[in-house]
C-alpha positions in Angstrom: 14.0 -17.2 31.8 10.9 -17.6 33.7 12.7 -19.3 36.8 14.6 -16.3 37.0 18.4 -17.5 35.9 18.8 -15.2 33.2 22.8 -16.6 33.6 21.2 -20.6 32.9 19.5 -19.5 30.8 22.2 -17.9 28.5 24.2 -21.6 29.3 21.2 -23.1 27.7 20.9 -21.3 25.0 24.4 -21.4 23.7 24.0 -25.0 23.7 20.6 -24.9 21.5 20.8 -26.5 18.1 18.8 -24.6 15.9 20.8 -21.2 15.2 17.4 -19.2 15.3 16.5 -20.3 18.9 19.7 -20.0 19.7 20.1 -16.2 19.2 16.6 -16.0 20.4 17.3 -17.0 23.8 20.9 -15.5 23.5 18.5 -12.1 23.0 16.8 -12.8 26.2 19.1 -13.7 28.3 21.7 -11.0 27.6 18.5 -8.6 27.7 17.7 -9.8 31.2 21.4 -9.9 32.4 21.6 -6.3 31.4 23.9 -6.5 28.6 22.2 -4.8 25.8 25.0 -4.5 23.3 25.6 -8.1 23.5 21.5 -8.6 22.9 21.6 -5.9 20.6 24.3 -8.0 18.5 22.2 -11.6 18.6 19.2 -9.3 17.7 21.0 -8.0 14.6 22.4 -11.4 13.4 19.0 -12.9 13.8 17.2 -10.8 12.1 19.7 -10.7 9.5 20.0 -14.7 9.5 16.2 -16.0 9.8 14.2 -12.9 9.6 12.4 -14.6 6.1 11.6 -17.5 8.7 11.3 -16.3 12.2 9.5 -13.4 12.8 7.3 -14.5 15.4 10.7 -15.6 17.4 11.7 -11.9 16.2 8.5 -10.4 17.9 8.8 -12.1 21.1 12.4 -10.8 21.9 11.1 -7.2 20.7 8.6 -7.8 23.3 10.7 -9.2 26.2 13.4 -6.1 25.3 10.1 -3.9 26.2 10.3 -2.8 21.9 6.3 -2.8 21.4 6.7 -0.9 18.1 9.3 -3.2 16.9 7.1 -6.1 18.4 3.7 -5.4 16.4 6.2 -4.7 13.8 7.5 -8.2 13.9 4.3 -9.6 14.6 2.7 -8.2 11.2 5.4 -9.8 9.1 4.7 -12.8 11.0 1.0 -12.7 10.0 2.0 -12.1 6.3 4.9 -15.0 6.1 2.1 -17.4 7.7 4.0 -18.0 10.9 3.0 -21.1 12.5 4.0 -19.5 15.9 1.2 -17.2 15.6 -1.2 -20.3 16.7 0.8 -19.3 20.1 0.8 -15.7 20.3 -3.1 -15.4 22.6 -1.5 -17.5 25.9 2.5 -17.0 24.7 4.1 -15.4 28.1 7.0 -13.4 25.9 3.7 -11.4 24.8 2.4 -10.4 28.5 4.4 -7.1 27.9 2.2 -6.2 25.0 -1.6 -6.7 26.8 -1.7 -3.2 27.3 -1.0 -1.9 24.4 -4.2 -0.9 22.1 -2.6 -2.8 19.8 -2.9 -6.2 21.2 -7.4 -6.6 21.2 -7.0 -5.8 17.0 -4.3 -7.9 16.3 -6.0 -10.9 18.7 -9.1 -9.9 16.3 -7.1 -10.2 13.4 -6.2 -13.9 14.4 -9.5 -15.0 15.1 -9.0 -15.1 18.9 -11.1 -12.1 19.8 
């Protein structure tokens, strides 16, 4: 994604292992081709499929999609399952979108990185 070959990327990700990052980066990369119904439908089976387990994951494609709500949203339910992704979130780039956003300083705070 951050080479700009939103189409390699896709490629990639269908060929991922783990289920979760698959539709993760099958989020992304339909996101950033433009397709939103077909990232709308990963986004849907994800959550329904490893939302108990990967809410950070969850947060980041809320936040690449430009869904800050959704993303803080995500992000909280990350903070209460214990996320171990969360020891990314202060330098994770999927996040840049969210720097802006009040938001972003507490929630830093509330990780002990402020």
């Amino acid at each position: 994604m951050y080479r700009g070959n939103a189409a390699l990327a896709l490629e990639t990700a269908r060929r991922e292992a783990l289920p979760d990052f698959r539709l993760v980066g099958e989020v992304l990369a339909e996101h950033t081709l433009g397709h939103a119904e077909a990232s709308g439908r990963a986004m849907e089976k994800l959550i329904a499929e490893h939302g108990h387990a990967a809410a950070y994951q969850i947060a980041e494609a809320f936040a690449w999609r430009g869904e800050s709500e959704r993303a803080f949203e995500w992000l909280d339910r990350a903070y209460v399952q214990r996320d171990p992704g969360l020891a990314h979130s202060f330098t994770d780039p999927f996040f840049k979108a969210l720097h802006g956003d009040p938001r972003w300083p507490a929630f830093m705070k509330k990780m002990g990185f402020a």
